[in-house]
N, C-alpha and C positions, 0 to 999 in steps of 0.2 A: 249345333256345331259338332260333329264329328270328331273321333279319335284320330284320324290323320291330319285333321286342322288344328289340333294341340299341339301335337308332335311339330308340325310346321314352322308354330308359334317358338315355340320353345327351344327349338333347334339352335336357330340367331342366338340368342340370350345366353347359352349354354358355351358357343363358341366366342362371344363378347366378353364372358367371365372367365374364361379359359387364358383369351391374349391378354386380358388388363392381369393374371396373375403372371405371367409369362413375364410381360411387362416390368411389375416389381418385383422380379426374380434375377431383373437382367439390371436394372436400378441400383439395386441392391449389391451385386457382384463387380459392376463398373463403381459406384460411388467411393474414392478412396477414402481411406481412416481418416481422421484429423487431428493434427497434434504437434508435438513441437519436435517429432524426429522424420517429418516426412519429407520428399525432396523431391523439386519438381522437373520430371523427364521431358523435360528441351528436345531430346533427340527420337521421339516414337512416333512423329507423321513425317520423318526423313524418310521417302523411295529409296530404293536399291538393297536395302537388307542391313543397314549399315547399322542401325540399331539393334540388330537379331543378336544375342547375347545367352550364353547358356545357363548364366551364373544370375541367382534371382534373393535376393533381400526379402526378410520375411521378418516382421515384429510379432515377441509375444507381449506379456503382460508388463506393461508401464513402458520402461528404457531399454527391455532387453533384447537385441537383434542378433541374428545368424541369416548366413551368407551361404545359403546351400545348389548345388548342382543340380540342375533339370534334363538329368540322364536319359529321360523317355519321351523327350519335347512334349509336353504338356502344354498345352496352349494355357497359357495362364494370364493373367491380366491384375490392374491394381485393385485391392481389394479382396480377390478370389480367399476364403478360408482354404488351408491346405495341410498335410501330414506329412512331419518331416522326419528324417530320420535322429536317435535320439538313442543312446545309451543308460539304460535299457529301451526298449518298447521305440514308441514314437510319440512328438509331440505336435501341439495346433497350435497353427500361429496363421500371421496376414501379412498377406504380399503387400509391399510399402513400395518394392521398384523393380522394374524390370530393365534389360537392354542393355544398353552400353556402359551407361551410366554406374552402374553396379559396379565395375571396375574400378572407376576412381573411387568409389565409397569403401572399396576395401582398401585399397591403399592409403586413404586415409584412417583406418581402423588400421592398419599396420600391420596386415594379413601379411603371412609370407608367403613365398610361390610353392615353394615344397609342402605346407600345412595341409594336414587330413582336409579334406574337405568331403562335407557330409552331403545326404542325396533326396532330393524329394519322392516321398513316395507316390503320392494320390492328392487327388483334392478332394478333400473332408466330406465323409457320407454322412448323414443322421443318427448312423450307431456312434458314429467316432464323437459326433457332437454332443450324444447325450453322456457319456463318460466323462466329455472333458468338464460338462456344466456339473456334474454330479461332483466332480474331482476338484472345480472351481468353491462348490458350496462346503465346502469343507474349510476352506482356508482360515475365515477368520477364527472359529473353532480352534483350528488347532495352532493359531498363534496364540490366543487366549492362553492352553495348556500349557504351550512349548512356554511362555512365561512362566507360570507357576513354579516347572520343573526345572527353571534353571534357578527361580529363586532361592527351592528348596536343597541346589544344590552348595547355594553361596558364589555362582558367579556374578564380576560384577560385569553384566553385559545387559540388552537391552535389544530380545527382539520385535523388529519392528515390522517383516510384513512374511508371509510364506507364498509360496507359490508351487503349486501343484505342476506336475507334468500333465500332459493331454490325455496320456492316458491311463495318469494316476497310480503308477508305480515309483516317482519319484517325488518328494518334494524338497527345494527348494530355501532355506530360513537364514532371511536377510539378520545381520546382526550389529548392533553399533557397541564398541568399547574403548575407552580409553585405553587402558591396558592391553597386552597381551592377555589371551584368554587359556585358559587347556581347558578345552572342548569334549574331550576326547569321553570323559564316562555322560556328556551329556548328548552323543550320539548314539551311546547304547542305549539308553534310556529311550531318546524318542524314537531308536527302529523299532525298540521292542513294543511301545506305547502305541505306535501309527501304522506298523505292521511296513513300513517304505523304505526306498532307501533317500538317505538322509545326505544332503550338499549344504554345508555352511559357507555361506558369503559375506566378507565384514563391508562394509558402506560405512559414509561419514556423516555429520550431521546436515551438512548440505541436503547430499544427496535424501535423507530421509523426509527433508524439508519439500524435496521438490516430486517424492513420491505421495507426502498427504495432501500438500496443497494449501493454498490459503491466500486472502488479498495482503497485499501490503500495506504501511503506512503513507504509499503516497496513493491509497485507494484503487491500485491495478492488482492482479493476479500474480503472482510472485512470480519473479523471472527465472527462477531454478525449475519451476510447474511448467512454464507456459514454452519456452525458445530456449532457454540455456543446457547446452549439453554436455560442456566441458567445465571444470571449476576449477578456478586458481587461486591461491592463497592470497588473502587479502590482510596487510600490515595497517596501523595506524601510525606511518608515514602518510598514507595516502591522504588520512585525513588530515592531516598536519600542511600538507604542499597546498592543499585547498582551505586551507583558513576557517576548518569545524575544529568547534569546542571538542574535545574530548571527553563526551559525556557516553557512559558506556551503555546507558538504558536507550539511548538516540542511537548510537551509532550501533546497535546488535541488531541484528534480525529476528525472525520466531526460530530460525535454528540455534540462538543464542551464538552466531558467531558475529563476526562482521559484517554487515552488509555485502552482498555482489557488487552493486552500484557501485561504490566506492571507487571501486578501480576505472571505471567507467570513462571519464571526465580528468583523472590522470595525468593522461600523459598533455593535452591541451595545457594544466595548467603549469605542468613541470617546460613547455615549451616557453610557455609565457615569463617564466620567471627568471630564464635565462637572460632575457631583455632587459629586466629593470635592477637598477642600482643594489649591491650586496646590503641586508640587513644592519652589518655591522658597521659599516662608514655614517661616521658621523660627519655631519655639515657644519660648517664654521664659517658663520657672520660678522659683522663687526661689533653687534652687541652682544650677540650670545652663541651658544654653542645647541646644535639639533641634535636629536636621537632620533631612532626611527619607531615612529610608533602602531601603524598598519597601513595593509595596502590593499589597491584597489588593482585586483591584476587586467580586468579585460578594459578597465576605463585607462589602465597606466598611468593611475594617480598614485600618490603617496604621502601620508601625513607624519609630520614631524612635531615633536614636544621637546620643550625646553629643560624635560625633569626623564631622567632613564625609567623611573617607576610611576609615576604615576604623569595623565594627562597634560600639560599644563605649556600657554602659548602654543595652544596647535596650530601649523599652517600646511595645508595640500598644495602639492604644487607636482608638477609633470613630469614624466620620467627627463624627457629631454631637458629640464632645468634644473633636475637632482644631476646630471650628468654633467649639465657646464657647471656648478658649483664644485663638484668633488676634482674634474680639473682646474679649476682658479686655487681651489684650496694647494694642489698639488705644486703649485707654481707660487707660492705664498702669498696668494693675495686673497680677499675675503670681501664680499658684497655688501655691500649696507643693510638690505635688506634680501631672505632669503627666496620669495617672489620676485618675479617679472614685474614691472612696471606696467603698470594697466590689464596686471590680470588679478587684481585683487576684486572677488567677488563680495557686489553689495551686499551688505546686511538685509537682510530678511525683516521685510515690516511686519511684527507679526501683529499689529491695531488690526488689518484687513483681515481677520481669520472668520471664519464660519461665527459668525454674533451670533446669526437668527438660529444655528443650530438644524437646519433643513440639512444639513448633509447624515448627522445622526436619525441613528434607528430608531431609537427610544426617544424619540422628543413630542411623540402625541404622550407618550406616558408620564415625560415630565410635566407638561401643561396640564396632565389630569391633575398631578400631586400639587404643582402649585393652586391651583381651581381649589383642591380639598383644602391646603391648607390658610388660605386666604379668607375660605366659607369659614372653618374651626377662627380664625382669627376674631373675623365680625361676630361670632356669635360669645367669643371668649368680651370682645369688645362692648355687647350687648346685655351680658352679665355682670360685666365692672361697672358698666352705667346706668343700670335697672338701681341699682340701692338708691346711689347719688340720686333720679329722678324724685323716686316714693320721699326719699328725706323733705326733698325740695317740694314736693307736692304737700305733705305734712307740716311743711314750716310755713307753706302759702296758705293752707285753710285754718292754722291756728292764725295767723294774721287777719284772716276774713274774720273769724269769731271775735278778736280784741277789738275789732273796727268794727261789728254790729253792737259789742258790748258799749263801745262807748259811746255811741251813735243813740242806744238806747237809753244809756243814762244819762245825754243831752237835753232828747225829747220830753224825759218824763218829770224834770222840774216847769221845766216850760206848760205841760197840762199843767200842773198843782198851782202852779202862778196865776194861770189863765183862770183857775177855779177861785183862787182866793180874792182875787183883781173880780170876781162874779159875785161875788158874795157880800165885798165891799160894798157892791154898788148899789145890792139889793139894800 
């Protein structure tokens, strides 16, 4: 085979490896980020131009968005890395949306029309990329320190993430405080320390919560990480209108605040509760007098006791017949009984419940323990009655020996008779 039937060979394979990288190069720049701030453009295979938009959304690192001008029409697309403009230098971030679309996302960010609006430069080269990863590796470092320094200063604050600029002239240092903080000698501290300039930003404990991340207790991915963008103050009303205990290790989250949830399900129950009879109206029968003791909001049941503090004489009955009773009451007359007639539910036969025990988990493991302890029984059984035998067996073979004894001292005047009756005769 010939040097031009190599080269032949080789040629194909060379341009095959060429497209298949072309390929994940084009992959890669179409496939958009994914995460819980991205949003999806409805209007970008509308003909006519109508989504042609000059104004382009770009995310950097975690929640942070800007809304920059595409001054030199860059053809860009979702995904594309790009270089934006940035006081100082410039930063790298990811296109999240293009078109039309952009416009309402600013106005729901509450952009004004007259606001600077900043400009893209380029889309991101290899220098620009190795700076920004270079400027990325730094970060947890110097949260590390940035702690140390403000410990050693006595503030009481608590930072919790940095973020570099792209191209590492600024960084970033997210911070959580109860308190007002003065910051101010611990800016000079960390220019002089990191050599940058230095942007403090206070965040809450939510928010810190939804930048580490973590599952919840009902085993999903917290909803501050995953889709929640906005956070609202959550009271323990909320949990009060929905009938939870108020226990504060249940009702806190890992950001030790309240749950999100909470609010969630809200307002369904504060509709519902509009509906049924106020707490405070007591019922009045002919023999006794109701208080209200809980309720059932989506079944619109409700049970009453005959005692304010503790259970006693419960009876559930419907919202619609806690409502003709507190009218009959209103008009002074009073029911016999505080049910409807034929809605008293039967008692519960509880003889019929699980006997054999097949519904339980553990019921091969009790038959083992009963098996063990039935076996330890007989054999406890078999040691109480080992003695009693041997006695009984001991008092039967000395009875054998008195009854050979005597047996024997029968026999043996009968020979000497026989002998002397022989002797006689001789």
């Amino acid at each position: 085979m010939t040097d031009k039937d190599l080269n032949n060979i080789s040629a194909p394979q060379e341009e095959e490896n060429v497209a298949n990288d072309n390929n994940i190069g084009n992959s890669k720049s179409k496939c958009p980020p994914r995460g819980k701030l991205n949003c999806y453009d409805w209007l970008s295979d509308i003909p006519g131009g109508y989504a042609d938009f000059d104004m382009v959304e770009v995310q950097f690192k975690n929640t942070r968005k800007g809304f920059y001008k595409n001054s030199t029409n860059i053809p860009l697309e979702i995904g594309d890395i790009v270089a934006v403009e940035a006081s100082p230098g410039h930063d790298i971030g990811t296109v999240t949306l293009t078109g039309r679309l952009v416009a309402l996302q600013m106005k729901k960010a509450n952009i004004k029309p007259d606001a600077e609006i900043k400009r893209i430069f380029r889309k991101a080269k290899p220098a620009d990329l190795e700076k920004f990863e270079e400027a990325k590796a730094k970060e947890n470092d110097t949260m590390i320190r940035s702690r140390k320094i403000a410990e050693s200063l006595n503030l009481n604050m608590k930072i919790g993430d940095v973020e570099y600029q792209g191209d590492g002239n600024k960084a970033i240092f997210y911070y959580i405080a109860d308190e007002r903080v003065d910051f101010r000698q611990l800016i000079k501290v960390l220019a002089e320390t990191f050599r940058v300039r230095i942007e403090m930003k206070q965040i809450g404990a939510r928010q810190e919560a939804g930048r580490i991340g973590g599952i919840g207790p009902c085993g999903r991915p917290l909803c501050c990480s995953s889709w929640m963008t906005s956070f609202v103050s959550v009271a323990t009303s909320a949990a009060r209108y929905q009938d939870i205990s108020l226990n504060p290790q249940k009702l806190a989250g890992q950001c030790a605040k309240l749950k999100c949830c909470l609010n969630f399900e809200v307002d369904a129950y504060v509709e519902s509760v509009k509906r049924l009879p106020s707490k405070d109206i007591k019922l009045e029968t002919a023999d006794a007098i109701y208080y209200h003791f809980k309720t059932d909001i989506f079944k619109r049941e409700l049970t009453y006791s005959t005692d304010k503090s503790i259970p006693a004489n419960l009876v559930t009955i419907d919202a619609g017949r806690a409502f003709e009773v507190i009218a009959m009451n209103k008009q002074g007359e009073k029911p016999l009984k505080l049910q409807r007639d034929g809605d008293e539910k039967p008692k519960e036969n509880k003889e019929f419940g699980d006997i054999i025990g097949q519904d339980s988990v553990t019921r091969f493991d009790k038959n083992k323990k009963k098996k063990r302890k039935n076996n330890s029984s007989r054999d406890n059984q078999n040691q109480q009655a080992s003695p009693r035998q041997h006695s009984d067996n001991h008092n039967s073979h000395k009875r054998r020996d008195k009854n050979r004894n005597v047996n024997g001292h029968q026999h043996r005047p009968k020979q000497n008779e026989n002998k002397v009756e022989n002797s006689n005769n001789e």
